[in-house]
C-alpha positions in Angstrom: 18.0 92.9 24.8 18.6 93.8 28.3 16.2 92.7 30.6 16.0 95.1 33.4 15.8 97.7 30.3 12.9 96.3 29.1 10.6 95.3 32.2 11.5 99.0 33.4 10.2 100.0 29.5 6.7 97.8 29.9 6.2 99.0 33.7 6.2 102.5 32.0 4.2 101.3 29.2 1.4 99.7 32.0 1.4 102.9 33.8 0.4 105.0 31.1 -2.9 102.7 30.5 -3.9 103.7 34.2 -6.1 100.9 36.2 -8.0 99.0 33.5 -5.0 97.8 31.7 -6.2 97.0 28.4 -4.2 94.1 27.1 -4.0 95.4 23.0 -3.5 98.5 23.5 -0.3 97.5 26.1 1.0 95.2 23.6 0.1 97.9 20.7 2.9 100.0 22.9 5.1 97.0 23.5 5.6 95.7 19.7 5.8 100.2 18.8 8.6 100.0 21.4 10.1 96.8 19.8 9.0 96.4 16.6 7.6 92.9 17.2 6.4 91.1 20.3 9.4 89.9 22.6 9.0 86.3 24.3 10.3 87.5 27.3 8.5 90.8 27.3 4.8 89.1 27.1 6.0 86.7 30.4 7.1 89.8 32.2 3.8 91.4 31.0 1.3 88.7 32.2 3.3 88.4 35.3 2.9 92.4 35.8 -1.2 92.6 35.4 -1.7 89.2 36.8 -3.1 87.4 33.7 -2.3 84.2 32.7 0.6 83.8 29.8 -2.2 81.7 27.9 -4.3 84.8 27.3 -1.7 87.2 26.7 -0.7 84.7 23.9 -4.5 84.3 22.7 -4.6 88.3 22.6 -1.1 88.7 20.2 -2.0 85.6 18.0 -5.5 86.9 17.4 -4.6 90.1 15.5 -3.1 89.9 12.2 -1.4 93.2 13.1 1.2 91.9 16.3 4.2 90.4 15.5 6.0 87.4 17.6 8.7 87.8 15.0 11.4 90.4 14.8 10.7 92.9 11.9 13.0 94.8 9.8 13.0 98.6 10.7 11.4 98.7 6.9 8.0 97.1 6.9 6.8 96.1 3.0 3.7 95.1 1.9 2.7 94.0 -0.8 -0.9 93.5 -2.0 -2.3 90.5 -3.6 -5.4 91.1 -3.8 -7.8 90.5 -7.0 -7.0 94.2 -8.3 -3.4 94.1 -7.5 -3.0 90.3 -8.4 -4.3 91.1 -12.1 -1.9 94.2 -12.3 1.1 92.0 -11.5 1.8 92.1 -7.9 3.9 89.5 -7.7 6.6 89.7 -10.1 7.1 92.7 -7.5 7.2 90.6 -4.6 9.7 88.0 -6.6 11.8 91.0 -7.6 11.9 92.1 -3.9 12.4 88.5 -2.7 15.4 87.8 -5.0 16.9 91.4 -4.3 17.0 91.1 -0.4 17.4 87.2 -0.3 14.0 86.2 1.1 11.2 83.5 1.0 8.0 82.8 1.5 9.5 81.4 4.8 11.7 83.9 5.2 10.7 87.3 5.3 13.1 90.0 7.2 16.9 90.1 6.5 19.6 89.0 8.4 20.3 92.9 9.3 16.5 93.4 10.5 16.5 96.1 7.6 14.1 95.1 5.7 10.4 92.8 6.4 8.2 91.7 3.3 5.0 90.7 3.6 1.7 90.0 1.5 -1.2 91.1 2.3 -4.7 90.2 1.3 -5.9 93.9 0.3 -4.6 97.5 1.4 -7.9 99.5 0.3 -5.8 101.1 -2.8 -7.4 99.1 -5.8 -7.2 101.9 -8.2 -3.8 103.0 -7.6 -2.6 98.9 -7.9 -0.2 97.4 -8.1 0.2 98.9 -4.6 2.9 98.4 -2.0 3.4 100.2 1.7 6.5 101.2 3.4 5.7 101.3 7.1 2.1 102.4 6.2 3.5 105.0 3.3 1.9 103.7 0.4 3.5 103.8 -3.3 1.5 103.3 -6.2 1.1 101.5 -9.3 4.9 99.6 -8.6 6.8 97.5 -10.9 9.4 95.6 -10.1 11.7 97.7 -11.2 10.5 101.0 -9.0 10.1 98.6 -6.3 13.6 97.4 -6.4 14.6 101.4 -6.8 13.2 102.5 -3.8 15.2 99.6 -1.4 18.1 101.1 -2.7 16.5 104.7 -1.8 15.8 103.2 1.6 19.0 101.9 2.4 
């Protein structure tokens, strides 16, 4: 990533939040910019509004939602909770896994296509099994519609 690039991209990103510089809504901007949360780019931000790196770092660890990892430009999720878990989420998520390669440890591809992730509930138990696709969500998956739509996607 090229640095002048990207401090010019979060000093644009700070001016828009005017004078009370909210920190989540900053590094809401920063990881929609990026797609996760860039080491360099939260030392050039703390730096920038003159708060410590420490609380920068509390702020992105604290929300589920930010990323210090890159993610794929296709973000999956899977839901495990109860109603899902019963409906057979996770043959889905195995069928994904094996398809693109990934783990439990390892969970976007080599070509930052694709991220899979689990997720405790997505507020869809009577469409489960349900999956999203950057927040689009598909219903009542198998593995075998799951594994369809990656090749749709690609």
């Amino acid at each position: 990533m090229e640095h002048e690039a990207m401090k010019a991209k979060i000093d644009e990103i700070i001016a828009r939040h005017s004078e009370s510089k909210p920190i989540v809504a900053i590094l809401q901007d920063i990881q929609e910019e990026y797609r996760y949360l860039p080491k360099e780019a939260l030392l050039y931000l703390a730096d920038a509004i003159d708060v410590s790196i420490a609380k920068i770092y509390s702020v992105a660890t604290f929300y589920e939602n930010f990323s210090l990892e890159p993610k794929g430009k296709y973000v999956i999720k899977i839901c495990d909770g109860t109603a899902c878990h019963v409906r057979k989420s996770i043959p889905i998520l195995n069928a994904l896994r094996n398809k693109l390669g990934l783990s439990d440890s390892k969970k976007t591809t080599d070509d930052q296509l694709f991220t899979v992730e689990t997720v405790s509930c997505l507020g869809a138990c009577g469409l489960a099994p349900v999956m999203t696709v950057n927040d689009k969500v598909y219903p009542a998956m198998t593995p075998e519609s799951a594994t369809a739509l990656l090749d749709e996607l690609k």
